[in-house]
N, CA, C and O atoms as a GROMACS GRO file, in nm:
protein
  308
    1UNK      N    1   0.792   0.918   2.282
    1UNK     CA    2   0.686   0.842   2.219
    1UNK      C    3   0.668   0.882   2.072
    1UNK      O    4   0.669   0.799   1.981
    2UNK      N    5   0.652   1.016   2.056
    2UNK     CA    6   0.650   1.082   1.914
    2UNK      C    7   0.765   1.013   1.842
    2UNK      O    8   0.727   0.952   1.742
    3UNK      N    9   0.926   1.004   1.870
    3UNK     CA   10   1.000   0.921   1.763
    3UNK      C   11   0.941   0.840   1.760
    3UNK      O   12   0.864   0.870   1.668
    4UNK      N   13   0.888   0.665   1.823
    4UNK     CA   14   0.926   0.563   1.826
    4UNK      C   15   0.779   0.572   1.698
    4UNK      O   16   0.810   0.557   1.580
    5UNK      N   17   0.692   0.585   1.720
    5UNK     CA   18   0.559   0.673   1.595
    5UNK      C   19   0.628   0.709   1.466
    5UNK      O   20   0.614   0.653   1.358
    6UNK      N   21   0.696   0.798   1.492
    6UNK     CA   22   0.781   0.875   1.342
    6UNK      C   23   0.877   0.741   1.307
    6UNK      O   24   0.897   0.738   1.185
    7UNK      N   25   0.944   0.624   1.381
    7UNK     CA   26   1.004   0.548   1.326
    7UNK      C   27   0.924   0.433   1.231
    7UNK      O   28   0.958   0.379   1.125
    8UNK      N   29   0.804   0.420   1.314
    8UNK     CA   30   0.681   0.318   1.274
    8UNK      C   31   0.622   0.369   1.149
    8UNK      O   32   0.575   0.290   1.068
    9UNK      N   33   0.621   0.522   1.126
    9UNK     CA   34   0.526   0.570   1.013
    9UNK      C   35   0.650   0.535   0.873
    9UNK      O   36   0.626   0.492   0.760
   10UNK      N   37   0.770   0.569   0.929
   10UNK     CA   38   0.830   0.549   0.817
   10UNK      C   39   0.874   0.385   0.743
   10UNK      O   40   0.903   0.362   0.625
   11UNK      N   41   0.868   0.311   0.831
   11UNK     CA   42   0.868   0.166   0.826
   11UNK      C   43   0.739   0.115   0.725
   11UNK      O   44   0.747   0.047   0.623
   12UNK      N   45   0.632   0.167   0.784
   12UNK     CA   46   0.489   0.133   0.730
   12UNK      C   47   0.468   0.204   0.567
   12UNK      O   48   0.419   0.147   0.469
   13UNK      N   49   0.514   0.320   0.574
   13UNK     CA   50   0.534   0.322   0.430
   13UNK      C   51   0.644   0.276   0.340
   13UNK      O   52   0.606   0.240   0.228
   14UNK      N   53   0.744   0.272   0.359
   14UNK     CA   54   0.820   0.176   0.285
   14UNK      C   55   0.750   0.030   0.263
   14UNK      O   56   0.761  -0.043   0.165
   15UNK      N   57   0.687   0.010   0.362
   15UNK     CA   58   0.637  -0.154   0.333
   15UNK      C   59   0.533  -0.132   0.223
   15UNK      O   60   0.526  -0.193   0.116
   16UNK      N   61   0.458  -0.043   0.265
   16UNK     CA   62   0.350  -0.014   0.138
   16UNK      C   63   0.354   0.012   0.044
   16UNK      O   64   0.276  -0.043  -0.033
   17UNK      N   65   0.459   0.125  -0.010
   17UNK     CA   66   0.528   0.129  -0.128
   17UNK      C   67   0.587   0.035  -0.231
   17UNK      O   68   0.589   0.036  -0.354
   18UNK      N   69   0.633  -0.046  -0.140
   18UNK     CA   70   0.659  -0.167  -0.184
   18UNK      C   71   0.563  -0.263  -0.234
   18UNK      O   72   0.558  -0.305  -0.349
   19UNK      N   73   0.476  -0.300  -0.124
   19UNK     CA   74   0.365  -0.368  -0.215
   19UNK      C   75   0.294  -0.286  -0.288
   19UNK      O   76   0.222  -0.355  -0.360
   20UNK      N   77   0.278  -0.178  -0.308
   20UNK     CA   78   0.249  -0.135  -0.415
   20UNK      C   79   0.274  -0.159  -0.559
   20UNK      O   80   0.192  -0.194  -0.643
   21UNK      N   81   0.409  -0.132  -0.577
   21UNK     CA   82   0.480  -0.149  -0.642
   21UNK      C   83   0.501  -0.323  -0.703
   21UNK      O   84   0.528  -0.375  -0.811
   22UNK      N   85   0.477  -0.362  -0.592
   22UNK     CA   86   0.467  -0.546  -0.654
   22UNK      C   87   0.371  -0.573  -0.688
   22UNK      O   88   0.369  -0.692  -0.721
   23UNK      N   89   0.283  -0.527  -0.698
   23UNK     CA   90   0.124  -0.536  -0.758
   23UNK      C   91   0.135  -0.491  -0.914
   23UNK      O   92   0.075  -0.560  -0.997
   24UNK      N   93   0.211  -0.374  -0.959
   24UNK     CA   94   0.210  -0.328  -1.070
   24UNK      C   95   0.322  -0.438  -1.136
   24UNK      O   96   0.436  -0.398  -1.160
   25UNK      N   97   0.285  -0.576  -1.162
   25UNK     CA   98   0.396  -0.616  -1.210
   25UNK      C   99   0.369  -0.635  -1.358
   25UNK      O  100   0.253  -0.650  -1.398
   26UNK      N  101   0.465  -0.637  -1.435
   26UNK     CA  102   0.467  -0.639  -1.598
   26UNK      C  103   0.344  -0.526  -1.662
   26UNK      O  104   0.263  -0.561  -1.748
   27UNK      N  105   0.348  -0.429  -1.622
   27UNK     CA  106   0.220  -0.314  -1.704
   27UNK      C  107   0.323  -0.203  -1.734
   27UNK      O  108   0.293  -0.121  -1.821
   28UNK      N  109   0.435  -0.193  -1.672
   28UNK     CA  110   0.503  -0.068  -1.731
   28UNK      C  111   0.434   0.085  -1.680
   28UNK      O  112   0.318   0.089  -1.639
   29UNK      N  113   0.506   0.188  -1.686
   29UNK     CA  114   0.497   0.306  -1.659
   29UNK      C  115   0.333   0.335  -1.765
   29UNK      O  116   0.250   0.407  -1.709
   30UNK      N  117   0.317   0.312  -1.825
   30UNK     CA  118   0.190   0.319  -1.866
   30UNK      C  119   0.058   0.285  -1.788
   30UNK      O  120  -0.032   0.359  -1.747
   31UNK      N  121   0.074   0.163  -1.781
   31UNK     CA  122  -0.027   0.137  -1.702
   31UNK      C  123  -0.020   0.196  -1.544
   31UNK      O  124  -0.124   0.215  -1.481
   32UNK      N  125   0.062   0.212  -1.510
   32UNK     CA  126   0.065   0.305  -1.374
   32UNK      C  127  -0.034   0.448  -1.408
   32UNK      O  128  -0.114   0.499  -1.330
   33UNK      N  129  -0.014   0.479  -1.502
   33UNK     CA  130  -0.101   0.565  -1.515
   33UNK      C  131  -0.147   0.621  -1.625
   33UNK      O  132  -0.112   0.705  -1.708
   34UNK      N  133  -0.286   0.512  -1.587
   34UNK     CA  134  -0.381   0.563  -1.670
   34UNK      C  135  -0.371   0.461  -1.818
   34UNK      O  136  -0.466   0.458  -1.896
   35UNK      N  137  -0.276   0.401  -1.836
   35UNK     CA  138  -0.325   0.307  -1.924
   35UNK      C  139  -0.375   0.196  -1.921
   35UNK      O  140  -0.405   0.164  -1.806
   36UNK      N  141  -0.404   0.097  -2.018
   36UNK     CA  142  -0.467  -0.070  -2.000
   36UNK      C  143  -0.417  -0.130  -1.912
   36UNK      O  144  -0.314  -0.183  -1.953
   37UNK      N  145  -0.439  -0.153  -1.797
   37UNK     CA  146  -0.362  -0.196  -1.689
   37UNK      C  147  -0.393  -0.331  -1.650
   37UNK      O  148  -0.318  -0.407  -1.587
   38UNK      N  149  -0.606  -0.374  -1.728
   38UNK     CA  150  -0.631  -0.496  -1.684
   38UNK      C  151  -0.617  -0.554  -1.838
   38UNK      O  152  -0.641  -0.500  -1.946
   39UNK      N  153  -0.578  -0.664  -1.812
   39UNK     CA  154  -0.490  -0.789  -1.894
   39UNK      C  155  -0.591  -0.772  -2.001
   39UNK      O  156  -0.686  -0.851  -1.996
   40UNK      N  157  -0.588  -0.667  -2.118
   40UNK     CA  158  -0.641  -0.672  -2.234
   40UNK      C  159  -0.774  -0.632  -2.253
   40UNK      O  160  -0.838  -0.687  -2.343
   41UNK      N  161  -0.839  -0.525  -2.166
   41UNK     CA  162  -1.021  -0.517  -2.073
   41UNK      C  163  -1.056  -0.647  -2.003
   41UNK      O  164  -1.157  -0.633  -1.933
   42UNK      N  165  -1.022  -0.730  -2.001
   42UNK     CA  166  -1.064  -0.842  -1.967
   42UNK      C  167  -1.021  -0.859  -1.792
   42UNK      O  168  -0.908  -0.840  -1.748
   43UNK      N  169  -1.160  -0.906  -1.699
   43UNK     CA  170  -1.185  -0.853  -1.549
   43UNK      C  171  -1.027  -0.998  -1.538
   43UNK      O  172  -1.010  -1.086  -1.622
   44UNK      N  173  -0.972  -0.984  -1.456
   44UNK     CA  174  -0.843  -1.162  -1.352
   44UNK      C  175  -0.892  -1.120  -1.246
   44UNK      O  176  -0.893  -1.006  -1.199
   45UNK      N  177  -0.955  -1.262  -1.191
   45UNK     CA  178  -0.913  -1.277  -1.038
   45UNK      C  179  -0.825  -1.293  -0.986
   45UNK      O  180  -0.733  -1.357  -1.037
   46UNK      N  181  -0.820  -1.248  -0.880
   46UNK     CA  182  -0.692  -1.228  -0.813
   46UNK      C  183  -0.681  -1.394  -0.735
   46UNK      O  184  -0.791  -1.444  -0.708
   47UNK      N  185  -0.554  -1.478  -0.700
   47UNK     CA  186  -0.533  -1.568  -0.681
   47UNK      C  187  -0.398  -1.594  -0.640
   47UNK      O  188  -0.297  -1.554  -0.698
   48UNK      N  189  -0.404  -1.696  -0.493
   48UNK     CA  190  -0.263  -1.689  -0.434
   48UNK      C  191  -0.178  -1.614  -0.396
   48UNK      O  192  -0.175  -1.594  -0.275
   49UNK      N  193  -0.104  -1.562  -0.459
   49UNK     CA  194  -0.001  -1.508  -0.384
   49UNK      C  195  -0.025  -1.364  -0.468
   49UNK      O  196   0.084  -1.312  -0.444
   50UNK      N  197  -0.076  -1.294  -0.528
   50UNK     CA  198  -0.183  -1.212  -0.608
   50UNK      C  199  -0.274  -1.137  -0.467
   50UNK      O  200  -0.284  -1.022  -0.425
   51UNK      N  201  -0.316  -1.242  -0.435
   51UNK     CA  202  -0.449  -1.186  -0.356
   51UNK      C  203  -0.398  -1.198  -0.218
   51UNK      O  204  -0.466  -1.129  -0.142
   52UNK      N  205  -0.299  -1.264  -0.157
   52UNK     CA  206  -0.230  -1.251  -0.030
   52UNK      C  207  -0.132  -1.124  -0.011
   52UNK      O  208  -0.095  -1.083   0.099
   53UNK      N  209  -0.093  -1.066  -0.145
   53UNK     CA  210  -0.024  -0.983  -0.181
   53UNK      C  211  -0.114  -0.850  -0.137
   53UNK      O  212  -0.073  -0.744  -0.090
   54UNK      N  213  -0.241  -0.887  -0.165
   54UNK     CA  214  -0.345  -0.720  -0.190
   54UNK      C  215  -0.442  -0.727  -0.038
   54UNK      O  216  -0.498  -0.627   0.006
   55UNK      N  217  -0.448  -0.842   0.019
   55UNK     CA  218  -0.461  -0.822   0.126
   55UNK      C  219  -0.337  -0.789   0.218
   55UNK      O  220  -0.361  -0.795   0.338
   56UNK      N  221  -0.240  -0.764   0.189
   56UNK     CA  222  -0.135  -0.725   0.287
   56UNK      C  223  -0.159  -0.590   0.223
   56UNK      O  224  -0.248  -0.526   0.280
   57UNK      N  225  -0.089  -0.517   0.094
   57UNK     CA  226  -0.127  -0.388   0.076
   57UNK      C  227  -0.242  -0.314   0.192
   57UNK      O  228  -0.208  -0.221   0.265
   58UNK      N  229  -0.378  -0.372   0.194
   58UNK     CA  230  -0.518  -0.339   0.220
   58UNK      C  231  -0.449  -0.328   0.384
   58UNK      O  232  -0.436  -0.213   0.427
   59UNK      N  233  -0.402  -0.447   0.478
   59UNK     CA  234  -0.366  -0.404   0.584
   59UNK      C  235  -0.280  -0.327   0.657
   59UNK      O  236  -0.296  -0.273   0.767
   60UNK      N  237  -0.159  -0.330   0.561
   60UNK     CA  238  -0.051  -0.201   0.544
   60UNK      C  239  -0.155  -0.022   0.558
   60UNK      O  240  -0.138   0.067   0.641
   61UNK      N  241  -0.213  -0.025   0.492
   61UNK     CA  242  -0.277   0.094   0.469
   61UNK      C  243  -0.340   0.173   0.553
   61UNK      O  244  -0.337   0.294   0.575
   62UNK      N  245  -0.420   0.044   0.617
   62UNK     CA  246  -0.511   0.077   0.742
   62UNK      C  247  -0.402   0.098   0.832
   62UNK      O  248  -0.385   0.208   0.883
   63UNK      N  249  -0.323  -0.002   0.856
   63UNK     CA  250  -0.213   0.039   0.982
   63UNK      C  251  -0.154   0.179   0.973
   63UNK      O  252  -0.147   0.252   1.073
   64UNK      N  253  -0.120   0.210   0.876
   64UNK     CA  254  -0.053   0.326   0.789
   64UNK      C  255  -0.146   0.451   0.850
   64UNK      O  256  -0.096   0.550   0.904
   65UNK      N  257  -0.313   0.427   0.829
   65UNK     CA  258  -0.410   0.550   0.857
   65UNK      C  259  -0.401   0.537   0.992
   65UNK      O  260  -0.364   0.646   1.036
   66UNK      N  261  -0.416   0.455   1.085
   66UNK     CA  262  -0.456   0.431   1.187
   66UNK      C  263  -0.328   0.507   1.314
   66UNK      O  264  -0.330   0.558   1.426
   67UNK      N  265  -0.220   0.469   1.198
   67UNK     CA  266  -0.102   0.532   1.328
   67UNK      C  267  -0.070   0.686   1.283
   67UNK      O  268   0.011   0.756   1.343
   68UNK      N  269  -0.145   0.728   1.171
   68UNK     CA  270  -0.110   0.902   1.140
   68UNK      C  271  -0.202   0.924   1.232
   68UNK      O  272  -0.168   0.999   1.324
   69UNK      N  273  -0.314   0.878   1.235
   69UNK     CA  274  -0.446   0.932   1.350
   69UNK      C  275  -0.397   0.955   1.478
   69UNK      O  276  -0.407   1.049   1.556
   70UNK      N  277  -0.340   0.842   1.483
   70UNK     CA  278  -0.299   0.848   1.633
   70UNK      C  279  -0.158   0.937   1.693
   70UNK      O  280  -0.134   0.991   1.801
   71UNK      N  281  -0.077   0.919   1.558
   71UNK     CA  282  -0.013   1.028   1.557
   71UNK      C  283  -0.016   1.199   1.580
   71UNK      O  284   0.051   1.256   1.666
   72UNK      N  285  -0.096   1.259   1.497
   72UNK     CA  286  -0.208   1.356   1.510
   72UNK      C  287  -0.267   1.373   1.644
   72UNK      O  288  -0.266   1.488   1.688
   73UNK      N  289  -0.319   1.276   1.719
   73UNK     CA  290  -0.378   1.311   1.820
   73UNK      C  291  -0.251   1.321   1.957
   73UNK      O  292  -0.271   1.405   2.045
   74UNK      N  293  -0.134   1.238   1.963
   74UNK     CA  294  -0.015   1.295   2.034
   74UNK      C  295   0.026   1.432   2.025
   74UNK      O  296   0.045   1.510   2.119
   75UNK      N  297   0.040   1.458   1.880
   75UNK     CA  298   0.078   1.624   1.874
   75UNK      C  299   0.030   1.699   1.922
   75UNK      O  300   0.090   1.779   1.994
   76UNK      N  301  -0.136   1.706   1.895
   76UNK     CA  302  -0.237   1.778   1.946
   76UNK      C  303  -0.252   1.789   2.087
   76UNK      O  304  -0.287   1.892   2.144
   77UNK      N  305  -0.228   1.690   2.136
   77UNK     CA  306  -0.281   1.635   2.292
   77UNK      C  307  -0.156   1.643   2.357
   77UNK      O  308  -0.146   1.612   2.475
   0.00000   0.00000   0.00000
């Protein structure tokens, strides 16, 4: 059971990484960190495939927490 978990955790972060990473599009290593990252100070809504994009991130994540937890509690248990 513990692999088929350790195969899932590693799956789930690659996916996340990824959308991560597609979110930071056109800002450059700068804006990754710590520089002007929103389009000039100025607030963008997020839209289409933008915001279908950051709700997948957002569910990636949770899945991501949800199976270390549960992970954690196999080891333990």
């Amino acid at each position: 059971m513990q692999t088929y978990v350790n195969i899932a955790l590693i799956i789930l972060s690659v996916a996340l990484t990824a959308a991560i990473l597609l979110q930071t599009r056109g800002g450059g290593l700068g804006s990754a960190f710590g520089g002007d990252g929103m389009a000039g100070g100025m607030y963008k809504t997020r839209r289409g495939l933008e915001k279908t994009l950051f709700q997948i991130t957002i569910g990636l994540s949770v899945a991501f927490f949800v199976l270390v937890i549960f992970s954690s509690l196999i080891i333990s248990g």
